[in-house]
Backbone as a chain_set.jsonl record, in Angstrom:
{"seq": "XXXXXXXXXXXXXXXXXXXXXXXXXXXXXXXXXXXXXXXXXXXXXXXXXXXXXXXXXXXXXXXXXXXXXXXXXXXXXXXXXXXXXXXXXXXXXXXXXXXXX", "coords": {"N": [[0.819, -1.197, 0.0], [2.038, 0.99, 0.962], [3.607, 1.833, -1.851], [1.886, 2.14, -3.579], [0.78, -0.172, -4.552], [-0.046, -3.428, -5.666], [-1.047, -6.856, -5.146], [-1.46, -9.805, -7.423], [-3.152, -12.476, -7.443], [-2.103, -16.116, -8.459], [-3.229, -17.274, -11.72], [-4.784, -20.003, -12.988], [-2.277, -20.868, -15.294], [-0.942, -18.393, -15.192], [2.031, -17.122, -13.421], [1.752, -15.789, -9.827], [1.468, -11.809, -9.101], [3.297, -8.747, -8.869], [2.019, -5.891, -9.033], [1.614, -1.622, -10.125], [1.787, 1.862, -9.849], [3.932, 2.648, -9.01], [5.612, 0.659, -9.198], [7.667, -1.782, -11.212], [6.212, -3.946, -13.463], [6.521, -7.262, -12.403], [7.281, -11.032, -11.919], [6.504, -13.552, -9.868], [8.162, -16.482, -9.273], [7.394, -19.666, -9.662], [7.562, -22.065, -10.784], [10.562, -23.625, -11.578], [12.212, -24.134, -14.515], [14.039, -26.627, -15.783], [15.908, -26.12, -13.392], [16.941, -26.401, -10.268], [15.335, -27.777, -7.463], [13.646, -25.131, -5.638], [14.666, -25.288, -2.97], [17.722, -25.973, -3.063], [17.878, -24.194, -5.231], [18.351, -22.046, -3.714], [21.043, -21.745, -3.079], [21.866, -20.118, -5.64], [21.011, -17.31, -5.444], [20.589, -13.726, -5.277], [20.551, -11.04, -2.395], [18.731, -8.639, -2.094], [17.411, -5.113, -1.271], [14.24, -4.521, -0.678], [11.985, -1.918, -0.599], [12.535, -1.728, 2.435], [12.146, -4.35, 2.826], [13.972, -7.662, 2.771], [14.341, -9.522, -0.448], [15.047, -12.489, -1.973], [16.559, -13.007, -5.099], [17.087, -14.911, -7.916], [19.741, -15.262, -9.531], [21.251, -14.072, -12.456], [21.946, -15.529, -14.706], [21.139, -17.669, -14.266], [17.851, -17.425, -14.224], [18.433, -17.592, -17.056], [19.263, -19.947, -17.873], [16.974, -21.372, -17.12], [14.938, -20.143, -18.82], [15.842, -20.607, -21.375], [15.516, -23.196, -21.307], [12.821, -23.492, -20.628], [12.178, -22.715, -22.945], [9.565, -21.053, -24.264], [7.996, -18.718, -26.416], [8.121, -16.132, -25.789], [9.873, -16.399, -24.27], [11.768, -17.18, -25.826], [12.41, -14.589, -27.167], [13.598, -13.174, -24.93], [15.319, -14.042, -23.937], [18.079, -13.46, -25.453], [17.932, -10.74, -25.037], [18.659, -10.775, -22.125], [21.241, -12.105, -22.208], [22.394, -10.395, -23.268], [22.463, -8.03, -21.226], [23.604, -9.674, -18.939], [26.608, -10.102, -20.326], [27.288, -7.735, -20.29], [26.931, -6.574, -17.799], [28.996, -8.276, -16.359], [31.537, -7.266, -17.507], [31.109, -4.521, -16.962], [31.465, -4.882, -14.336], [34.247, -6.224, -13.852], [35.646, -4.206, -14.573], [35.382, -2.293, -12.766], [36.517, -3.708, -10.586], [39.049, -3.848, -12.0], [40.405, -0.985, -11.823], [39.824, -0.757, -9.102], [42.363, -2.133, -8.133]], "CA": [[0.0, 0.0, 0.0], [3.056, 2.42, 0.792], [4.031, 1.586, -3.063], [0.752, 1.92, -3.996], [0.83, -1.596, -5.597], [-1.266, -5.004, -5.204], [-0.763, -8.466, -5.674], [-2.226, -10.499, -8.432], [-2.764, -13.991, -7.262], [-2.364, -16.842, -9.611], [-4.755, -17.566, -12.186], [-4.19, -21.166, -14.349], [-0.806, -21.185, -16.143], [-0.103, -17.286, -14.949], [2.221, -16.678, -11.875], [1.282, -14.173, -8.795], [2.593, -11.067, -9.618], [3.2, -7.062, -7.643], [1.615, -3.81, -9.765], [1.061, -0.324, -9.293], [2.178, 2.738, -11.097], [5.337, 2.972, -8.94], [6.131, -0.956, -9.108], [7.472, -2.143, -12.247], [5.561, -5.764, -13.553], [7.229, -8.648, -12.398], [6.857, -12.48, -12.324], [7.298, -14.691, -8.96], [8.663, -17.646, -9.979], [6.423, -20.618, -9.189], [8.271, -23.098, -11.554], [12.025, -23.485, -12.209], [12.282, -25.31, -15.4], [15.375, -27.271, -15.906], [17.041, -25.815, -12.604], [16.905, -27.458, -9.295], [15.004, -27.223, -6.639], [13.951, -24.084, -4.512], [16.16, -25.142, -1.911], [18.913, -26.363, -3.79], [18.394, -23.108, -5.868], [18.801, -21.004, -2.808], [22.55, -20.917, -3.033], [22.187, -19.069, -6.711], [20.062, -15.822, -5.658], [21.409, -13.042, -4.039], [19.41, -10.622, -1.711], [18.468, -7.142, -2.364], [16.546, -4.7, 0.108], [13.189, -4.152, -1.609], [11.007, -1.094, 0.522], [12.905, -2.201, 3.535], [12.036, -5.781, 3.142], [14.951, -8.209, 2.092], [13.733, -10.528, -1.472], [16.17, -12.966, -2.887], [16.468, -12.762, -6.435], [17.613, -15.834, -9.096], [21.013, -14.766, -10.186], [20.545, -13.939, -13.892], [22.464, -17.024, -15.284], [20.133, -19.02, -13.621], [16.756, -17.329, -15.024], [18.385, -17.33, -18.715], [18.765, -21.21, -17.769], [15.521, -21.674, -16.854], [14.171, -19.329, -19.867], [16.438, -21.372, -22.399], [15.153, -24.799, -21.331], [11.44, -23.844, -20.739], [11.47, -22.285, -24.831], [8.511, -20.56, -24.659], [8.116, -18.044, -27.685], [8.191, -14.898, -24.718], [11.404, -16.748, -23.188], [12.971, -16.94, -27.178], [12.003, -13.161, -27.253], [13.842, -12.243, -23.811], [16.646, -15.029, -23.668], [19.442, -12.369, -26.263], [18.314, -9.415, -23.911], [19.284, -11.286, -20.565], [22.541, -12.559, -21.813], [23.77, -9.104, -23.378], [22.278, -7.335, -20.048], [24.308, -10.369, -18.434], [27.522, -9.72, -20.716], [27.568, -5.932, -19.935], [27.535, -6.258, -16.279], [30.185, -8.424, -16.202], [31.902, -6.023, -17.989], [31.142, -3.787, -15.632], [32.504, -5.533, -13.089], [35.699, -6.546, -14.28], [36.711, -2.54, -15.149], [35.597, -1.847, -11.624], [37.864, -4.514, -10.508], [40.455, -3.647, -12.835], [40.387, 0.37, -11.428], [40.248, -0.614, -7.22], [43.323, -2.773, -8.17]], "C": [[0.861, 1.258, 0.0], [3.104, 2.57, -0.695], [2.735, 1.919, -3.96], [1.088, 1.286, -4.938], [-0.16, -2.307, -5.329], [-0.558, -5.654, -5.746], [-2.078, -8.928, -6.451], [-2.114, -11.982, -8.032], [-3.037, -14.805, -8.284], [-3.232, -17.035, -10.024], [-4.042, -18.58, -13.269], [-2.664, -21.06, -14.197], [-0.057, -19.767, -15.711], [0.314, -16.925, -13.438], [1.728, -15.474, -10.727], [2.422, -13.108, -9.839], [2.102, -9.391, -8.884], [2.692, -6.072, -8.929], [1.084, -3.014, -9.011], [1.741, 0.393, -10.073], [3.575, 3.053, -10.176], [6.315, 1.198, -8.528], [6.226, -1.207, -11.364], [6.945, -3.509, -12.132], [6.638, -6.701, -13.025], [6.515, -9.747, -11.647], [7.235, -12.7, -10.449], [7.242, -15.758, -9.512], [8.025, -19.21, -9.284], [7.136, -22.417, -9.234], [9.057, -23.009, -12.431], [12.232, -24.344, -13.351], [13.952, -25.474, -16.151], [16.472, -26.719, -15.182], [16.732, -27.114, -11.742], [16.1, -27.186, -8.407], [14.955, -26.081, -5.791], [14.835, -24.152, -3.99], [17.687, -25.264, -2.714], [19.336, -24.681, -4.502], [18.625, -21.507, -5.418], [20.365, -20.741, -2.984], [22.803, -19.746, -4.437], [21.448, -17.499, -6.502], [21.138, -14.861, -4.675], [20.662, -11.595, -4.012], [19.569, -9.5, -2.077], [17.651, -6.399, -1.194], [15.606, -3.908, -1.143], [12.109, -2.997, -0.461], [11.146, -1.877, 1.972], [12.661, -3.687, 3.79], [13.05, -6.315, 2.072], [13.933, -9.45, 1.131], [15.219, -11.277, -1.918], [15.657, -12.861, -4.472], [17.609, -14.09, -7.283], [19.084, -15.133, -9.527], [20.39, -14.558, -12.023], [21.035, -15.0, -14.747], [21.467, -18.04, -15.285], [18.788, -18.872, -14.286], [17.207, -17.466, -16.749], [18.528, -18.808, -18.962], [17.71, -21.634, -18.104], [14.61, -21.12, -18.394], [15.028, -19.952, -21.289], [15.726, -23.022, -22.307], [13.342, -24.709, -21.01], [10.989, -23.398, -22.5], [10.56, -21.794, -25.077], [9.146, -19.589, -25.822], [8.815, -16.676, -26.843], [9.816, -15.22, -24.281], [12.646, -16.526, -24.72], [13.204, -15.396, -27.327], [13.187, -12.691, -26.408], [15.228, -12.684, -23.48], [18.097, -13.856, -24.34], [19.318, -11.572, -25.419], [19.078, -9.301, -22.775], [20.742, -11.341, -20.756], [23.136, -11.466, -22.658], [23.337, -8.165, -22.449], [23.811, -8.213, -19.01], [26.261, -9.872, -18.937], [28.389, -8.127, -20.473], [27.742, -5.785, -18.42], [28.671, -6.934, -15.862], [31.129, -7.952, -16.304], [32.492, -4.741, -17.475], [31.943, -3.603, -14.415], [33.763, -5.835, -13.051], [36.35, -5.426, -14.431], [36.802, -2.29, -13.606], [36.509, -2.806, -10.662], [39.207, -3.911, -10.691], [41.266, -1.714, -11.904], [40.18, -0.305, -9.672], [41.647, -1.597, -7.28], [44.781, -1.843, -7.787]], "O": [[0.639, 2.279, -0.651], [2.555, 3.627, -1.007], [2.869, 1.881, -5.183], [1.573, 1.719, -5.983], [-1.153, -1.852, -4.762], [0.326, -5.411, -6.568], [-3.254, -8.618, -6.263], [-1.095, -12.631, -8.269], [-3.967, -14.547, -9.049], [-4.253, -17.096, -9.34], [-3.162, -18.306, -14.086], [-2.015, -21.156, -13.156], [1.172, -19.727, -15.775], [-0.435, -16.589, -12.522], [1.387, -14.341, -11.063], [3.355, -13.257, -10.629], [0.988, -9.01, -8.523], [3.561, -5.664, -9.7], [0.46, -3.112, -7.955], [2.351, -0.139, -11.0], [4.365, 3.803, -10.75], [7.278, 0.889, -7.826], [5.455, -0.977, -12.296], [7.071, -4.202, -11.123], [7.746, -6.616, -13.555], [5.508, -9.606, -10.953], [8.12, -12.054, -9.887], [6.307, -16.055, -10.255], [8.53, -19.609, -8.234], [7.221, -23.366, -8.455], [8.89, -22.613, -13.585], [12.473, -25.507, -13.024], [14.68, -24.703, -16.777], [17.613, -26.639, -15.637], [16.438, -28.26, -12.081], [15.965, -25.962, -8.396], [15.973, -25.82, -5.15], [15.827, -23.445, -4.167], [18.551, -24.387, -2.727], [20.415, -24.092, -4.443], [18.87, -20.453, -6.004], [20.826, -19.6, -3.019], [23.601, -18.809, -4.409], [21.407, -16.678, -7.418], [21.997, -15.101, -3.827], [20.249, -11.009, -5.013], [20.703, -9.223, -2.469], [17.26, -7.063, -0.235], [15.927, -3.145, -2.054], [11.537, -3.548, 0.48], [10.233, -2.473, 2.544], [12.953, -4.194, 4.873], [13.17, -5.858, 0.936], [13.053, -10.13, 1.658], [16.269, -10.673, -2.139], [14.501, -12.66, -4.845], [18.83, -14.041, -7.138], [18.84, -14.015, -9.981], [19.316, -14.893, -12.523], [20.254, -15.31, -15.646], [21.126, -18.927, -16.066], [18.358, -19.849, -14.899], [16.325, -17.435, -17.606], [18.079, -19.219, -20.031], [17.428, -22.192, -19.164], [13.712, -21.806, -18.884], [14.566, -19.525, -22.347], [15.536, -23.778, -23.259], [12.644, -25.715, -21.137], [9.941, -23.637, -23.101], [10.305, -21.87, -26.279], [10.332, -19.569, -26.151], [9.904, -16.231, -27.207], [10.7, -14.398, -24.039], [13.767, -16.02, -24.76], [14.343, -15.051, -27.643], [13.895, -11.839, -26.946], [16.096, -12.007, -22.929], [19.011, -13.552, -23.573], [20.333, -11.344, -24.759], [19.819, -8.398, -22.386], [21.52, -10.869, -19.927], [24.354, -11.514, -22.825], [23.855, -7.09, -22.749], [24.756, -7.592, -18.524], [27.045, -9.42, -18.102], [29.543, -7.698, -20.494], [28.546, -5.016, -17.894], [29.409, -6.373, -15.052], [31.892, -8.006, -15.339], [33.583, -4.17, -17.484], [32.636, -2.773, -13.826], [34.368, -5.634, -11.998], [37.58, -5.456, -14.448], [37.893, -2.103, -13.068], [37.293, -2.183, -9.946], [40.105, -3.599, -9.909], [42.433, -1.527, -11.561], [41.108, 0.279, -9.113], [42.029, -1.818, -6.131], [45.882, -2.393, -7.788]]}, "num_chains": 1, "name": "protein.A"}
């Protein structure tokens, strides 16, 4: 309500999901396809502080996994974006590396 958002609870085949005009759309992830288990796939996320509440978050390797082996048409669509979003922060990371060295 601070966010002025809501939750969308599942309906069929579509996951819950947070809106509001200061929330961008996003998915919770219901079903990992061709990872591992929740638990198991707890060691790949890593936590963020979302409006003072801590969310883990999928590493992005891991959703372009998951979005390569489930193939939907949406996942063929989004799969190139992830892994040159993915490629660029590495990127990223490695200069800022390279410069506190």
């Amino acid at each position: 309500k601070a966010v002025k958002g809501g939750y969308i609870e599942p309906i069929m085949l579509n996951p819950p999901m947070f809106y509001g005009d200061n929330i961008k759309m996003f998915d919770i992830v219901v079903t990992l396809s061709g990872l591992e288990d929740f638990n198991t796939e707890l060691k790949n996320t890593t936590e963020i502080k979302l409006e003072g509440c801590s969310v883990k978050i999928l590493k992005l390797e891991r959703i372009i996994k998951s979005k390569k082996t489930a193939n939907r048409k949406k996942d063929q669509l989004s799969v190139p974006v992830l892994e040159d979003t993915l490629a660029t922060l590495k990127t990223l990371n490695k200069k800022r590396a390279d410069t506190s060295s």
